[in-house]
C-alpha positions as CSV (number, residue, x, y, z in Angstrom):
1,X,23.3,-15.7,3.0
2,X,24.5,-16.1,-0.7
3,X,22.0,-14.4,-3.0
4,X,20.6,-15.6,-6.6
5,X,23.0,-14.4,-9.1
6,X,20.2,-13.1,-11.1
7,X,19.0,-11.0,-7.7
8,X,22.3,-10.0,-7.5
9,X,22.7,-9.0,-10.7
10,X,18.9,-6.5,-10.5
11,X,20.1,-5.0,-7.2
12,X,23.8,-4.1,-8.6
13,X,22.1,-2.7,-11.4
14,X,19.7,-0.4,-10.2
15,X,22.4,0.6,-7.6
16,X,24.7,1.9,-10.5
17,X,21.4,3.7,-11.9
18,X,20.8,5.1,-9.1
19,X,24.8,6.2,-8.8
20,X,24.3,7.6,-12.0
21,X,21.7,10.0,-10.4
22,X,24.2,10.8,-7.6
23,X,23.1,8.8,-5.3
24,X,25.3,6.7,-2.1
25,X,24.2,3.7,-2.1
26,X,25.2,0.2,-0.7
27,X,24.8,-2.0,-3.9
28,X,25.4,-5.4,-2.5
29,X,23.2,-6.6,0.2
30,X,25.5,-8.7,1.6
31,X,28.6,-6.2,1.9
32,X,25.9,-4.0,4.3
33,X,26.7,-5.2,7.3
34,X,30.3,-4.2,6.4
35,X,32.9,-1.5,7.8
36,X,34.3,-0.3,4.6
37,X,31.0,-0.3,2.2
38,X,30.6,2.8,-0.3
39,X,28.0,4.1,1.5
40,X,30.2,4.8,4.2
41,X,32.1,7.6,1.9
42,X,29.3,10.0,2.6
43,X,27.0,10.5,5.8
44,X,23.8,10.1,4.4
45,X,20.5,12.3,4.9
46,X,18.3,9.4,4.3
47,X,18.6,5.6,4.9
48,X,16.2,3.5,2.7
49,X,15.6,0.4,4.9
50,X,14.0,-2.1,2.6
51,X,14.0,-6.0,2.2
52,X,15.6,-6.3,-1.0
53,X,17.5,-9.6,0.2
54,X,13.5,-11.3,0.8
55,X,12.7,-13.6,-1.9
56,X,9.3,-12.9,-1.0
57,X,9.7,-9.4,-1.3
58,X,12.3,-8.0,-3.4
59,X,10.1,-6.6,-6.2
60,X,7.6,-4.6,-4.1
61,X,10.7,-3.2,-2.4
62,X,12.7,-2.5,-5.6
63,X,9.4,-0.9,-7.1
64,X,9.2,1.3,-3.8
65,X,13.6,2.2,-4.0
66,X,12.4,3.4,-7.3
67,X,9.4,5.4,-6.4
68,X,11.5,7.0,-3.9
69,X,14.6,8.3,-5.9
70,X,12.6,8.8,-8.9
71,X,10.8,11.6,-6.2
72,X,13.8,12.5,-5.3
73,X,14.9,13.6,-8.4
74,X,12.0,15.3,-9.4
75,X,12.0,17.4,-6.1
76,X,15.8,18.7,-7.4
77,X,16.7,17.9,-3.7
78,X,20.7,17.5,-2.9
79,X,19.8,14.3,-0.4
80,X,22.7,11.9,0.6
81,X,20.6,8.6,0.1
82,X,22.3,4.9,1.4
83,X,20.7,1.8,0.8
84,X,20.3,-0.7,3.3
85,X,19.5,-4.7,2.5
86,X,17.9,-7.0,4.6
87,X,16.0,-10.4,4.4
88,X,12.7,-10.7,6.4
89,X,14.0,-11.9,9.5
90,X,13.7,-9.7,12.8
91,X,17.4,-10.1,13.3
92,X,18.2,-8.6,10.1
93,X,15.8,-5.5,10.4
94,X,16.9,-5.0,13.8
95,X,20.7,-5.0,12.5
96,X,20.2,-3.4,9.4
97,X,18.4,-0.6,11.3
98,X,21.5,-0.3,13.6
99,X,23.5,-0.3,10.5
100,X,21.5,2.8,8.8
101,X,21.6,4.7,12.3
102,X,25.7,4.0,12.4
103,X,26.1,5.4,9.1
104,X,24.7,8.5,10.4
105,X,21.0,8.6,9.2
106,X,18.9,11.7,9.8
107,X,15.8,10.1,8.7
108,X,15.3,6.3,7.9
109,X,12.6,5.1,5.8
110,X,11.4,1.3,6.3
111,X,11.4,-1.2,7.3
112,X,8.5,-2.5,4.9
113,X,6.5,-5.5,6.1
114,X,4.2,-5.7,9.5
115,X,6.2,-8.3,11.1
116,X,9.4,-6.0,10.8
117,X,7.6,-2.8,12.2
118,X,6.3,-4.5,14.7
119,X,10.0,-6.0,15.9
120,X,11.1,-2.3,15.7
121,X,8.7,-0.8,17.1
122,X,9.2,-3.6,20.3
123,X,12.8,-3.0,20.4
124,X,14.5,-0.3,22.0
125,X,16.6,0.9,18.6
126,X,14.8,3.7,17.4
127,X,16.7,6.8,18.0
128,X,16.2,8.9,14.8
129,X,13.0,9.9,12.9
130,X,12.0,6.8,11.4
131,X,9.0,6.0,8.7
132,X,7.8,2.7,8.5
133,X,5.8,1.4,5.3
134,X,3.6,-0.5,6.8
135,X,1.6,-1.0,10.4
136,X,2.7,-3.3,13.1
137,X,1.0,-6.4,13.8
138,X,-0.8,-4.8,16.9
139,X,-2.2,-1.5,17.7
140,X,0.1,-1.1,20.4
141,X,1.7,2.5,21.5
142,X,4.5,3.6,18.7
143,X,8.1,4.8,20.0
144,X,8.2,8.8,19.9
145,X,10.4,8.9,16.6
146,X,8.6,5.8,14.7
147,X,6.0,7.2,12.1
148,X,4.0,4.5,10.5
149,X,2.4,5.2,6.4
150,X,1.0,2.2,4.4
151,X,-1.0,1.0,2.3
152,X,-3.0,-1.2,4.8
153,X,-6.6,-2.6,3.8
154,X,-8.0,-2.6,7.0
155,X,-7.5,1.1,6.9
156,X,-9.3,1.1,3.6
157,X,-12.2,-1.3,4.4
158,X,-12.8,1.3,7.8
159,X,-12.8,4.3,5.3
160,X,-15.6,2.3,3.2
161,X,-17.9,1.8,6.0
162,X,-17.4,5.2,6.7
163,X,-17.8,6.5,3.2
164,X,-21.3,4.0,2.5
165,X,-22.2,5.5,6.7
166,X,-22.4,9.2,5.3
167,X,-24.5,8.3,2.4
168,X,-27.1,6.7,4.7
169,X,-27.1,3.0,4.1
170,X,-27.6,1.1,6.7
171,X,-28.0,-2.6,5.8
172,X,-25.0,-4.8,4.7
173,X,-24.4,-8.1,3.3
174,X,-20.5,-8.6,4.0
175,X,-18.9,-11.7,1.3
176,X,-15.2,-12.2,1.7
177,X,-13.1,-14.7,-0.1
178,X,-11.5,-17.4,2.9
179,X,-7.9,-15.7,1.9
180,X,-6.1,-14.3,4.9
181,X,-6.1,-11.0,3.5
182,X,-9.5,-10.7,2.6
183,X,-10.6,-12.1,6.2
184,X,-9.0,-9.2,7.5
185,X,-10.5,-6.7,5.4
186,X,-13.9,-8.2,6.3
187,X,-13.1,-7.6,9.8
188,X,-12.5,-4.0,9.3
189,X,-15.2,-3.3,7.6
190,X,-17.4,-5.2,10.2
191,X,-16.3,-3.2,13.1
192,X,-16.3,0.1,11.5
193,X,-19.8,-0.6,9.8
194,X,-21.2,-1.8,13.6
195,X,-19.5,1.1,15.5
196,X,-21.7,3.2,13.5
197,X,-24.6,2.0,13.7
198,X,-24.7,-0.2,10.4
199,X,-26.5,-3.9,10.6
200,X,-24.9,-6.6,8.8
201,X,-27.5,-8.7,7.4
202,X,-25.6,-11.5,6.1
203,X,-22.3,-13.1,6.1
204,X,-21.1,-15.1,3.2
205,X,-17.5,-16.9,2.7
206,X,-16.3,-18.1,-0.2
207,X,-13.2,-19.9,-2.0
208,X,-13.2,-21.3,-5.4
209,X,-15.1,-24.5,-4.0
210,X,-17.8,-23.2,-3.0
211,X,-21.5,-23.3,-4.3
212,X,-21.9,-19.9,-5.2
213,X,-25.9,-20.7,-6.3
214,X,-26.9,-20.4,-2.1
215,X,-25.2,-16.6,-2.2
216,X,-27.2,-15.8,-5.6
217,X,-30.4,-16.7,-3.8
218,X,-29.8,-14.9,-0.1
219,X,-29.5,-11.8,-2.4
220,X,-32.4,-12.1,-4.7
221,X,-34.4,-11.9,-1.5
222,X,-32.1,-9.2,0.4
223,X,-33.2,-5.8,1.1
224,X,-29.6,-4.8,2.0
225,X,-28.6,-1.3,1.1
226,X,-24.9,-2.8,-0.2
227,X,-22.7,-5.8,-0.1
228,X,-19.8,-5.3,0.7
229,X,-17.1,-7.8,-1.7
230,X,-13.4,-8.6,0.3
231,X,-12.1,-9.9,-2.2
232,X,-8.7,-9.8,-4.9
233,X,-9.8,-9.8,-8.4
234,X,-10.0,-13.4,-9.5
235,X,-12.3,-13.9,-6.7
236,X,-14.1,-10.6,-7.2
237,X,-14.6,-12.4,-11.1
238,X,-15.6,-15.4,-9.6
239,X,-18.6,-14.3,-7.5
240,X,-19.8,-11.0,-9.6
241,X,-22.3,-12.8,-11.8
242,X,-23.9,-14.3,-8.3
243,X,-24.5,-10.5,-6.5
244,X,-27.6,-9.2,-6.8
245,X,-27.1,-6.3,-9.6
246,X,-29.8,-4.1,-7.9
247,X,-27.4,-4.0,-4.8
248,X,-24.2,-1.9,-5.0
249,X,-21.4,-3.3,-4.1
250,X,-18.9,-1.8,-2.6
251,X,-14.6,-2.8,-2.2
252,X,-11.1,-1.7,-1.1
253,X,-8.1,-1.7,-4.0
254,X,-8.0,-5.1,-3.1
255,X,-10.6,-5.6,-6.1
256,X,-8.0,-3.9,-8.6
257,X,-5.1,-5.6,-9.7
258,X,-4.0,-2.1,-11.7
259,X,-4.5,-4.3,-15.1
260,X,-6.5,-2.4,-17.3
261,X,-7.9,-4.8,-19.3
262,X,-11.5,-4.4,-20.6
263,X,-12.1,-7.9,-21.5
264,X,-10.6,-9.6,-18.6
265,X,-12.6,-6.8,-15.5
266,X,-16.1,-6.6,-17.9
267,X,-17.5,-8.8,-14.8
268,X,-16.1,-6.2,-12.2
269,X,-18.6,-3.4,-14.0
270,X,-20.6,-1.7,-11.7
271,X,-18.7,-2.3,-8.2
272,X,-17.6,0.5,-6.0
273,X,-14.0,0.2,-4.7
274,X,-11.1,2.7,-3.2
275,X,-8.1,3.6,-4.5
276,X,-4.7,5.5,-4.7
277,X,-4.8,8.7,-7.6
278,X,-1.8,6.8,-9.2
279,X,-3.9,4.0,-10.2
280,X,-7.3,6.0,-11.3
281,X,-6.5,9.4,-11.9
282,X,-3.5,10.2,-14.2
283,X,-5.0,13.5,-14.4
284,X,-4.7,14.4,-10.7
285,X,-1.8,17.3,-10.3
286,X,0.4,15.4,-8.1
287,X,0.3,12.2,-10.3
288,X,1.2,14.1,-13.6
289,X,4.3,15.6,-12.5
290,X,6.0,11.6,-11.8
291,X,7.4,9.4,-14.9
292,X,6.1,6.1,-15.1
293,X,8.1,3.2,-14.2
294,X,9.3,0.9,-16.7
295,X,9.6,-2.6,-17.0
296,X,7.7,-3.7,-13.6
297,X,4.7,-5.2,-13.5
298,X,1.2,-4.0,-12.8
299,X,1.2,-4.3,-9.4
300,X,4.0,-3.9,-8.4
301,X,2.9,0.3,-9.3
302,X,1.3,0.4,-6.3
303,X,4.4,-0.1,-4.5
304,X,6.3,2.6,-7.1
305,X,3.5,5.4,-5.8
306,X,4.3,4.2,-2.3
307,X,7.9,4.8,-2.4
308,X,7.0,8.5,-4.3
309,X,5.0,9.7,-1.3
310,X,7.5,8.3,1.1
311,X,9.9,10.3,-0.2
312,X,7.6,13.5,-0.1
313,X,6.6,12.1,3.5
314,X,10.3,11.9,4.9
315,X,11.6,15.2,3.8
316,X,8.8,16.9,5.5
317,X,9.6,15.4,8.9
318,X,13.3,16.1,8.0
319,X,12.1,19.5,7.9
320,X,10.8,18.9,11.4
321,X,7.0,19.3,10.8
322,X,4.7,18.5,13.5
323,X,1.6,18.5,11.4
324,X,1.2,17.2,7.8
325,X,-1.5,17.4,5.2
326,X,0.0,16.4,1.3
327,X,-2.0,15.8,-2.0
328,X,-0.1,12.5,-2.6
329,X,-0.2,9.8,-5.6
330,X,-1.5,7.3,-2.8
331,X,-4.3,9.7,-1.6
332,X,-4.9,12.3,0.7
333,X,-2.4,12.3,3.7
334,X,-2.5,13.7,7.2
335,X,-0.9,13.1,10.0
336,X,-2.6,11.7,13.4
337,X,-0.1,11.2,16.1
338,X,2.4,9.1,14.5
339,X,0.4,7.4,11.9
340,X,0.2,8.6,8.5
341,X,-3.4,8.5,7.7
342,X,-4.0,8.0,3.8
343,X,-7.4,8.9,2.4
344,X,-8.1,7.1,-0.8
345,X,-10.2,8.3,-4.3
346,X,-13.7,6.8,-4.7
347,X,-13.2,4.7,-8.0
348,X,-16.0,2.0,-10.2
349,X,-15.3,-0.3,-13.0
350,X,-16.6,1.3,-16.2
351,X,-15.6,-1.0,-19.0
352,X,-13.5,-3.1,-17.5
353,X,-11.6,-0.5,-16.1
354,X,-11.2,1.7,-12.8
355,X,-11.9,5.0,-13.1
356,X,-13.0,7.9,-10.8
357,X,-16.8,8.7,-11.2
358,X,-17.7,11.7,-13.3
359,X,-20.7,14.4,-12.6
360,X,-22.9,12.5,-15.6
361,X,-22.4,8.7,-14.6
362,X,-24.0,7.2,-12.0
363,X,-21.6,5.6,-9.4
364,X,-23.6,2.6,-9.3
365,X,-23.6,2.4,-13.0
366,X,-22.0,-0.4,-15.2
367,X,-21.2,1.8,-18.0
């Protein structure tokens, strides 16, 4: 496949960054299938599987390669790291992976989207520690090496339920935008909420067409105990002013776009979401210690945290640890078998912006 020269150009630089830092990497995507790449020169420690190649999702993956070796460098470690490119197709994660394990990986780290941990973990490939950023398609049993750590919303949406469970509300009105993403988070949230012995009241669906005037009037009559909003923050702005502002309403990161701007999230005010230290506490010890990328976009940070705690997650299982429990920029990790459970920070929009709650400000607050 012949790349963009402007893609090109991004990945070659970042590889001669990243050479600059001492790092093995394989620069071009397209010379990593290759016998005689530079990455061959030295056997590396770590393999950085990510699809860089993907028009779809280069940037989230350069963000995370940047995360990860700016990590790196603060830890002072003396890691070999290769870079290996791939599209989004199985049959290029399946032979980029055999590429990483051929040039002698310890521990690789992708690959990055569901649909390529899923066609790993169905393949019979994985023969050295692996982490994958992301979780497959189906819950289905994981290899013995294959560790799974994300940023998944399902996973967030269950820890909601949870979270609203132990403060003892019990009735919920569930509205979710009609966006794949947000159906799935609605789901989540369902089961979890059900399983414990929460009642969903009401369920409203949504998309820019929609008569919103029908949802204002459900809730004026509602005694739910919260609403919980599935929704990306254009929608979230779209349906605010038509929830019930006596009702808290609750929301996974999904809500935060990582933009703070005041002006634009002034209708967000007041709602209850998750989220990762990085985004909404720069005062959190882990957080502080990082440098802020520059020159990527908002959310494309996110993605930059992920690839920090990666990095913090794959040295401890190079270390061979059987049990993990790390104060990361994403949240709270553990591990559980051979998922990588994340526990987000409880966050609200105060003035347009996501913060943590404080002992004098009520969580359900608009100020």
């Amino acid at each position: 496949m012949v790349l963009p020269l402007r893609l090109r150009g991004a990945l070659i630089a970042i590889a001669l960054l990243l050479h600059g830092m001492g790092l093995c990497v394989a620069a071009d995507p397209e010379a990593s299938a290759g016998a005689n790449t530079p990455a061959d020169a030295v056997q590396p420690a770590l393999v950085l599987l990510l699809p860089l190649a993907s028009p779809d999702f280069a940037r989230p993956a350069q963000a995370v390669q940047l995360g990860f070796m700016a990590a790196l460098k603060h830890s002072g470690e003396k890691l070999p790291v290769s870079v290996v490119a791939t599209d989004a197709s199985g049959v290029s994660i399946l032979t980029g992976y055999d590429r990483a394990v051929k040039l002698g990986a310890r521990l690789i780290v992708g690959p990055m989207t569901r649909g390529a941990v899923s066609a790993l973990a169905e393949s019979t490939l994985v023969s050295v520690p692996t982490l994958g950023l992301n979780l497959p398609e189906s819950k289905t049993a994981l290899p013995p090496r294959l560790y799974t750590f994300g940023l998944a919303l399902e996973a967030e949406a269950e820890f909601v339920a949870r979270g609203a469970a132990a403060e003892n509300r019990k009735n919920a009105i569930v509205v979710s935008a009609k966006s794949p993403l947000a159906q799935r988070s609605r789901a989540a949230f369902a089961q979890t909420w059900e399983r414990l012995g929460g009642v969903i009241t009401e369920s409203y669906q949504f998309d820019s067409h929609t008569d919103l005037s029908a949802l204002r009037q459900v809730l004026a009559k509602s005694q739910a105990d919260l609403v919980f909003l599935a929704a990306d923050t254009e929608q979230a702005r779209l349906v605010r002013p038509f929830l019930n502002y006596r009702i808290a309403v609750f929301a996974t990161s999904q809500v935060n776009s990582g933009s703070s701007d005041p002006l634009a999230n002034g209708d967000l005010n007041g709602i209850r979401f998750v989220e990762m230290p990085w985004l909404v506490q720069p005062d959190h010890p882990a957080v502080m210690v990082y440098p802020r990328p520059r020159g990527i976009a908002d959310e494309m940070e996110r993605f930059y945290a992920l690839g920090i705690d990666a990095f913090r997650i794959a040295t401890a299982l190079l270390q061979g640890s059987r049990t993990l429990s790390l104060d990361g920029v994403t949240g709270r990790i553990t591990l559980d078998g051979n998922q990588m459970v994340r526990e987000p920070v409880q966050a609200v929009f105060r003035n347009g912006v996501g913060v943590t709650p404080d002992d004098d400000a009520p969580v359900d607050g608009t100020r």
